[in-house]
C-alpha positions in Angstrom: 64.6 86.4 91.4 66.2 89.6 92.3 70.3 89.5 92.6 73.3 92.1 93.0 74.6 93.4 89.7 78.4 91.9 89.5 81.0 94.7 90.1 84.0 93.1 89.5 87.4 95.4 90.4 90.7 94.7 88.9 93.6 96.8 89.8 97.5 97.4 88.8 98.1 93.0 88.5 95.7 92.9 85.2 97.5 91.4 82.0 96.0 91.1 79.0 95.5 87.5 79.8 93.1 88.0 82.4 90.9 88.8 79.5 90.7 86.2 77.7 89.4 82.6 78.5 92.0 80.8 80.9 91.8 76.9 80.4 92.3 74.5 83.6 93.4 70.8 82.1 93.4 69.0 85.2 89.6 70.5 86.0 89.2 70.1 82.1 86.7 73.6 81.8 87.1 77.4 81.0 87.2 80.0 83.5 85.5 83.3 82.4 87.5 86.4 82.0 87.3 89.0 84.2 85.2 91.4 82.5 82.9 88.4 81.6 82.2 88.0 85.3 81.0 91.7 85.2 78.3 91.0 82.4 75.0 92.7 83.3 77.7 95.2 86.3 80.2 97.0 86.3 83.8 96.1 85.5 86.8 98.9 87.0 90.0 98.7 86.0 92.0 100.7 88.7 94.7 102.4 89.1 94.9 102.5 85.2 97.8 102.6 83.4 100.1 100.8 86.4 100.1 97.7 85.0 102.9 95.7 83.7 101.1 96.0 79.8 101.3 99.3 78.5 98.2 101.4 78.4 97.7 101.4 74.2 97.6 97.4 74.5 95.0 97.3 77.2 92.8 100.1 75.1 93.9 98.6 72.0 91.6 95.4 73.4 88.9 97.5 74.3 88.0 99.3 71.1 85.5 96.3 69.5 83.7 95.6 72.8 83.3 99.7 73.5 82.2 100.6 69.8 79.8 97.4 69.1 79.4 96.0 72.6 80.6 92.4 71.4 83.5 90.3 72.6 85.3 87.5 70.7 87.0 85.0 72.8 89.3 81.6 71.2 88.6 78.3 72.4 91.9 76.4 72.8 91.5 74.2 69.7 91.6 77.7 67.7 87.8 78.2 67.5 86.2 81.9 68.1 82.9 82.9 69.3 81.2 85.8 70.2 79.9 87.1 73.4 77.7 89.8 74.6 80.2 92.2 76.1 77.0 94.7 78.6 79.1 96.0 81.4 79.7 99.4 82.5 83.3 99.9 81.8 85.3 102.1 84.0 88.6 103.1 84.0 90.5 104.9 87.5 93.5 106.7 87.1 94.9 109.4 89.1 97.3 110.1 86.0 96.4 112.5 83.4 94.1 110.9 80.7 95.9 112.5 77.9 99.5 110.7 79.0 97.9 107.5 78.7 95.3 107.6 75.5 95.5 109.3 72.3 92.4 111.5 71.1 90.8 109.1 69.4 90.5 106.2 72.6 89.4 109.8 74.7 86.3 110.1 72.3 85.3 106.7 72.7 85.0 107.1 76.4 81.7 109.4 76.4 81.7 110.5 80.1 84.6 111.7 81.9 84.1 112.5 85.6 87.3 114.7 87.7 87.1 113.7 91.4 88.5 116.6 92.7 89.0 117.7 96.6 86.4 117.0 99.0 84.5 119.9 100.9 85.4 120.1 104.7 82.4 118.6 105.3 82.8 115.5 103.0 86.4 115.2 104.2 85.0 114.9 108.3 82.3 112.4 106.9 85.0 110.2 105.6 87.4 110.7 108.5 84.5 109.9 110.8 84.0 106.7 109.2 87.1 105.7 109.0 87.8 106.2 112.9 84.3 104.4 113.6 85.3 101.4 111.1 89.2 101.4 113.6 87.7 102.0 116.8 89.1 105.5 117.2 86.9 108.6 118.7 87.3 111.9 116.7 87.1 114.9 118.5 87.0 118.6 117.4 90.9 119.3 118.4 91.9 116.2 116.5 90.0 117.1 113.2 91.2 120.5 113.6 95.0 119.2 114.2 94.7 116.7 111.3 93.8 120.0 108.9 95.9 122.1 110.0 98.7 119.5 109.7 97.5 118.9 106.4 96.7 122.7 105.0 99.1 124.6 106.5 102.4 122.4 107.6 102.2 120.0 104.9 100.6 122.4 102.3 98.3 119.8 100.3 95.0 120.1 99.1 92.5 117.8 100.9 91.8 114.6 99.0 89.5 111.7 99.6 92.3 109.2 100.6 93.7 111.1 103.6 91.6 110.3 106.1 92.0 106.3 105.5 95.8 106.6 105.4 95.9 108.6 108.3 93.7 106.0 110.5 95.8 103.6 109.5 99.1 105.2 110.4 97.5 106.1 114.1 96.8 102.6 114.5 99.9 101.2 113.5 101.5 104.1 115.9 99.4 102.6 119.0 99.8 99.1 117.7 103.9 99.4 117.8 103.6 101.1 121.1 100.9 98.2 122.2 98.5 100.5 122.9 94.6 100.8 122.4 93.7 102.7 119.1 93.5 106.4 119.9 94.3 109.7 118.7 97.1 111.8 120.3 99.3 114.7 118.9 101.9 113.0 118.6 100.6 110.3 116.1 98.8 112.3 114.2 101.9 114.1 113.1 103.5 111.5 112.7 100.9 110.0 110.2 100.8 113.8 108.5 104.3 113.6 108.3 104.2 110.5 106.0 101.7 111.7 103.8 104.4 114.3 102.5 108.0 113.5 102.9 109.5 117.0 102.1 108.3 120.6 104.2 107.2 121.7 107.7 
């Protein structure tokens, strides 16, 4: 029977508990870790290195499972067993890698992939979607507004969150006001102007 891989997303809230079996006594079973649930998918560990655990302890519990792709997990009366551990294991961070994991972590992380700024093209793609997703019509003047805003009086290098944040902001902006979603100057500088606190 064909099914969806699991992709299974974990963000700044994991602790080193979430990966390891968690034991309901009223239900009386185990529920699976996270990265168990991603067996056969993909398991991402966002915004790495945010958590409450320092970085070295969450690597420091990846090293078996990366290097022999098997998992040991302890039953509650103190037994261990072994588990498969196939799951494409990625890790987001928008820090630099080097702050968070010494040299020899970095080379057992084979594939390291910089998602830099988007083209001008990309960027309208994702801001089109965005305003299609809230409702809003784009129009040339508006894009062109929005990058200027961004390029010029804010001086920031486009990046892929921008045009989310900025949709957002435009709707709170008419939602405050009780207005329909829609762009007008006014609200898109005021959603530019919170993207950067400090300049013109």
């Amino acid at each position: 029977m064909l099914c969806r891989r699991p992709f299974i997303v974990t963000g700044g809230e994991l602790t080193l508990d979430m990966l390891d079996l968690q034991f309901d006594p009223v239900a009386n079973f185990y529920e699976a870790p996270l990265h168990l649930k991603a067996l056969g998918g993909c398991f991402v560990i966002d915004d790495f290195g945010r958590q409450i655990v320092q970085p070295r302890q969450l690597l420091n519990r990846w090293i078996v499972p990366m290097e022999n792709w098997i998992d040991y997990l302890k039953l509650r009366n103190g037994k261990t067993f072994s588990i498969p551990f196939e799951a494409m294991l990625v890790f987001s961070t928008n820090l630099e890698p080097e702050e968070l994991m010494d040299p020899a972590f970095l080379r057992r992380l084979p594939y390291k992939i910089e998602v830099g700024a988007p083209s001008l093209d990309v960027f309208r793609a994702i801001l089109q979607a965005e305003c299609d997703a809230a409702g809003l019509e784009l129009r040339d003047p508006h894009f062109e507004q929005i990058i200027q805003g961004i390029s010029a009086r804010k001086q920031l290098a486009l990046a892929c969150y921008q045009p989310r944040f900025i949709v957002e902001q435009v709707v709170a902006s008419c939602q405050f006001e009780a207005m329909p979603p829609h762009f007008t100057a006014r609200f898109i500088d005021y959603a530019i102007d919170n993207l950067k606190v400090t300049g013109q």
